[in-house]
N, C-alpha and C positions, 0 to 999 in steps of 0.2 A: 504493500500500500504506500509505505512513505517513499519507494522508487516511485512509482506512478506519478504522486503529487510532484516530483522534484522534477521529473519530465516536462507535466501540466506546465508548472511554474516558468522553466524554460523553453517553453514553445511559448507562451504569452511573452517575455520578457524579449524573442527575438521579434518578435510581431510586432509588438509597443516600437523597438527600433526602426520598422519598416513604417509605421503608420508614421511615426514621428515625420520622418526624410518625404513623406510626401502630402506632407504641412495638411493631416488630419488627427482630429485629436485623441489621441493614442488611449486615454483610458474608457470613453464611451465607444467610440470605434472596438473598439479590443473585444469590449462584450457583446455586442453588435454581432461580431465575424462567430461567435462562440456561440451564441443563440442562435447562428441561422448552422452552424459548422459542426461546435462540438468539440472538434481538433482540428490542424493542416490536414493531415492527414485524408479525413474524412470527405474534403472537397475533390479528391477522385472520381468520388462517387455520386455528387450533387448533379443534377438536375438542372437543365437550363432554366428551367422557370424557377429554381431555388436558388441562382445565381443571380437572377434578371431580379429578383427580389430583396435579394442583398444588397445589391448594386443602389439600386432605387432611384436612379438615376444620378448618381454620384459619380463621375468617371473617375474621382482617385481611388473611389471602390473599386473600380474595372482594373484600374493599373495595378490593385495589390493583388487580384486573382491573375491577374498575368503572369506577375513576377515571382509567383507563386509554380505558375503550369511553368514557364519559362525553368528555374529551377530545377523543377522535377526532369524536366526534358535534357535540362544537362548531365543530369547524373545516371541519365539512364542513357543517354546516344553515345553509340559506339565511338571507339577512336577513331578518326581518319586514319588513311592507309593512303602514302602517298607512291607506293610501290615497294618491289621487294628486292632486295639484294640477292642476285644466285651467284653471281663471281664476279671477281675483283675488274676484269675484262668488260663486264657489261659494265659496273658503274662507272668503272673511268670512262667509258665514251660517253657517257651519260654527263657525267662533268665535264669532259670536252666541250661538249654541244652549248653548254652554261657556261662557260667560265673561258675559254682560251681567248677569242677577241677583246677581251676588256680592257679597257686602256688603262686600270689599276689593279694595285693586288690587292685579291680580295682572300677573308679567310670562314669557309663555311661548314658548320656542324650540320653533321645528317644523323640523327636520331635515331635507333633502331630498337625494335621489342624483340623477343627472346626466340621469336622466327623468322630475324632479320626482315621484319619488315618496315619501312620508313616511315617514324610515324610523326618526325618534324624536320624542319631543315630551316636554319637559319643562319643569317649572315653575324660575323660577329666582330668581325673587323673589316673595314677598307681602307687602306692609306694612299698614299704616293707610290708614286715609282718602282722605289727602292728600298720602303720601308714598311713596315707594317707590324708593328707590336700589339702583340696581343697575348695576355695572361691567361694560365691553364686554367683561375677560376672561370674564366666567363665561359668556357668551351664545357667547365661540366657543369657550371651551373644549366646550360640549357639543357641536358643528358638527363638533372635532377630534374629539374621541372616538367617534363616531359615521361620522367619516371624510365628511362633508357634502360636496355638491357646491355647494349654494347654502342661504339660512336664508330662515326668515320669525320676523319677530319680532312677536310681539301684546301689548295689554296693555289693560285693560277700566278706564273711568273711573264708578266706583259712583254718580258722578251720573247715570247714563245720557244724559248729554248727550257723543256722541263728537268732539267739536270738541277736535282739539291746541293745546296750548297752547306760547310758542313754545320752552318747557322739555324737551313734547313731539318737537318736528321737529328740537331743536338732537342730541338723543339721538340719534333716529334717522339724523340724516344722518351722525353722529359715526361712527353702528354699519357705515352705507355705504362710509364713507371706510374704517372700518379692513376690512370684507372685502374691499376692491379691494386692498389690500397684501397680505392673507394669503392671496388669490384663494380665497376662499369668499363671492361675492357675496351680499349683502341681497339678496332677491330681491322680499320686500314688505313694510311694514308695518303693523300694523292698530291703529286704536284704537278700542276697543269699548263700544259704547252700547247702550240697552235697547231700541231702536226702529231701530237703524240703525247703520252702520259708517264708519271714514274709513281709505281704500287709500292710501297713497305711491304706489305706481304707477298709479293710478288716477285721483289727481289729479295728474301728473305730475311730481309730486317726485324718481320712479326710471326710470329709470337716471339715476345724477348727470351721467354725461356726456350729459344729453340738453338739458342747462341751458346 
């Protein structure tokens, strides 16, 4: 029983927060939603005409059962899938296609779940020419957020000549070492030329324990 109330308790208390932010008044409102509802919960199950009565013609009533379905709908919609990785071959041409004419260096994290399949990709540096610093947090920050099972990291050299240089490989093995701690492995990494690619795994730089 006292779990129940302390649930009750906290389902009003984040409501009161939502009524508040769309400037209605959170404690007659609050009992309002509860006389027509019951719980969040139970608004699954209402009735157009029990929603259309709630509402009552209030559209910031409208907007809290949105941001309510809205909600729900995010916690229930699948993850995009923005493709899948079968070998190191397909996705470097795949990053060719993206990255070798660009007139900077860019450096991008491609996300992967535990079936290799791509389920973010984002840009996390772009500089100049000749330079492009960018810290191993932001590469796994995006990995964490995204909830990663493994990363590929790319990054295109505007010469189009993809030969790492060893500023290149000291980066990457850097990025290696720190996902074997955080157990989000590099899984590959590329460096992108206008005619061709250079794999870590593929010239067997990865897996580091294969050294």
């Amino acid at each position: 029983m006292q779990q129940l109330k302390t649930a009750t308790r906290n389902e009003r208390q984040l409501l009161n927060q939502v009524l508040k932010s769309l400037g209605l008044p959170a404690a007659t409102e609050c009992d309002r939603f509860f006389r027509y509802f019951h719980s969040v919960a139970d608004l699954r199950c209402a009735s157009q005409r029990q929603r259309r009565a709630y509402v009552g013609g209030q559209s910031r009533r409208r907007s809290l059962l949105t941001a309510i379905d809205l909600g729900r709908w995010v916690q229930q919609a699948p993850r995009p899938v923005l493709g899948e990785v079968l070998a190191s071959s397909q996705l470097g041409q795949l990053l060719m296609d993206d990255l070798r004419y660009l007139p900077q260096e860019r450096v991008e994290v491609l996300a992967l779940d535990a079936r290799n399949q791509i389920i973010a990709r984002q840009t996390v540096f772009q500089g100049t020419l000749d330079s492009c610093p960018v810290h191993p947090r932001e590469i796994f920050q995006v990995a964490v957020m995204h909830g990663a099972a493994t990363i590929v990291v790319a990054h295109n050299h505007p010469s189009g000549v993809p030969e790492p240089s060893s500023n290149d490989l000291a980066f990457m093995t850097r990025l290696a070492e720190c996902g074997q701690l955080m157990g989000i492995p590099l899984l590959d990494g590329f460096v992108i030329g206008v005619s061709s690619y250079f794999s870590l795994r593929e010239t067997g730089h990865l897996p580091l324990n294969a050294h």
